[in-house]
N, C-alpha and C positions, 0 to 999 in steps of 0.2 A: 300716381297722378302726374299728365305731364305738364311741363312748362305755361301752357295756356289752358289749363283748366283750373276753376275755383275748384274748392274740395268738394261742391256738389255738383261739378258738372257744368255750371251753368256758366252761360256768355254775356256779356254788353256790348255793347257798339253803341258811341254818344259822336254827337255833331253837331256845333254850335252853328244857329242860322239864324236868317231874316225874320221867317215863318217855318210853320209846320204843322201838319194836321195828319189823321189819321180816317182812312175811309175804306168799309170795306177791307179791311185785313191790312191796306198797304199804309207806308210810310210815306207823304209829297213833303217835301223839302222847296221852301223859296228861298235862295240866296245862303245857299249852304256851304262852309268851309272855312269860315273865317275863323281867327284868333285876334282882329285886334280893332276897335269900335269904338265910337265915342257915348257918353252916359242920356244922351238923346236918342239913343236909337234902341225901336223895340227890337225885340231878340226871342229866341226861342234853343231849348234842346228839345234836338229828336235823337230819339232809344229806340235799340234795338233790343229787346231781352232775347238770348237763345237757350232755350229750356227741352234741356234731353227728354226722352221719352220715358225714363223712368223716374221723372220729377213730372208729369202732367198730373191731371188731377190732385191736386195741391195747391194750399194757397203759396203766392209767393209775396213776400214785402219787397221795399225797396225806399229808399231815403236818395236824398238831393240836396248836400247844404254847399252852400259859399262862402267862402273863404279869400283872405288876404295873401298878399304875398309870405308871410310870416304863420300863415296857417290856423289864423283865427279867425273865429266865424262874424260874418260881416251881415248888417242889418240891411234891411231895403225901406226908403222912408224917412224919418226925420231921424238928427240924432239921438241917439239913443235907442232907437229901433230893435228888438232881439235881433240876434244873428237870424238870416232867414235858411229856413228848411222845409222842401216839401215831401208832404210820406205818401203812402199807396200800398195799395196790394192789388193783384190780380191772380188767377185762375187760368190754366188753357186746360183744354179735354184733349184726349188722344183721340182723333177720327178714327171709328170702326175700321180695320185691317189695316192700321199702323203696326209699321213694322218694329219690332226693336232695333234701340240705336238711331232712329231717327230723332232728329232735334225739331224742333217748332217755333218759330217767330212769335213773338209778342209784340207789333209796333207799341211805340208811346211818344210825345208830341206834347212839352209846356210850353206855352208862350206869353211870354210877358212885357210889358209893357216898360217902356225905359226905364231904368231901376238909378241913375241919378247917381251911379258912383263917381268918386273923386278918380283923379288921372292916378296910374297904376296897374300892376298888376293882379290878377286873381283865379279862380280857380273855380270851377262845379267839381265836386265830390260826389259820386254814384256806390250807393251800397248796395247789395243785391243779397236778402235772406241774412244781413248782419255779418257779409263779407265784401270786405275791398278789397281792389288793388289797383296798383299804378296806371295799369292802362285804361281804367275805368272816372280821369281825371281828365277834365278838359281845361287845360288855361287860358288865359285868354287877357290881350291889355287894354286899360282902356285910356284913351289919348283925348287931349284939349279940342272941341268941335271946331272946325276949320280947317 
């Protein structure tokens, strides 16, 4: 296994933005690239899952929680809120005369509506089939509006 591969092959790509939608196969990004925001502004991650060819036909899960700078799961909403996590699964099919060894995009596109965290730091966490890793974390600060 090298360096950049999960033990099944499979890839992330995460980017925190403005907006983001998914149409048609492709990934639009508004206002993408940031890491630091104030708790008024809606926000969105867009995913990219890259799924080998010999994991298609397959379900795939996948998890999204947020976190503190101290690595604990942070609620969205009033206090006392759960920690917040979204889950999912999806499926790609290998198009008739795929080759082996070709990989295949999954876009994916949350957006959410101001989430009203205090000033600080934090973190999206992406699990992909009950595997992490490092690169698979976006942090992100959020600073006083003004």
């Amino acid at each position: 296994m090298s360096e950049n591969e999960s033990p099944r092959g499979a890839w992330v790509t995460m980017m925190l933005a403005d907006a983001a939608q998914v149409q048609g196969g492709k990934l639009f990004i508004l206002g993408g690239g940031w890491n630091i925001t104030n708790a008024q502004s809606p926000s969105a991650i867009a995913l990219i899952f890259e799924i080998p060819w010999s994991e298609t036909n397959r379900r795939h899960s996948f998890a999204l929680e947020l976190v503190d700078a101290d690595g604990h799961g942070v609620g969205i909403g009033p206090d006392g809120a759960p920690p917040f996590e979204f889950r999912s699964d999806f499926e790609i099919g290998r198009p008739p005369g795929s080759r082996p060894g070709v990989s295949f995009n999954v876009p994916f596109a949350l957006n959410l509506a101001p989430l009203g965290l205090r000033e600080g730091r934090y973190e999206w966490r992406c699990a992909l089939n009950a595997q992490s890793r490092l690169e698979w974390r976006l942090p992100f600060e959020v600073r006083a509006a003004g």
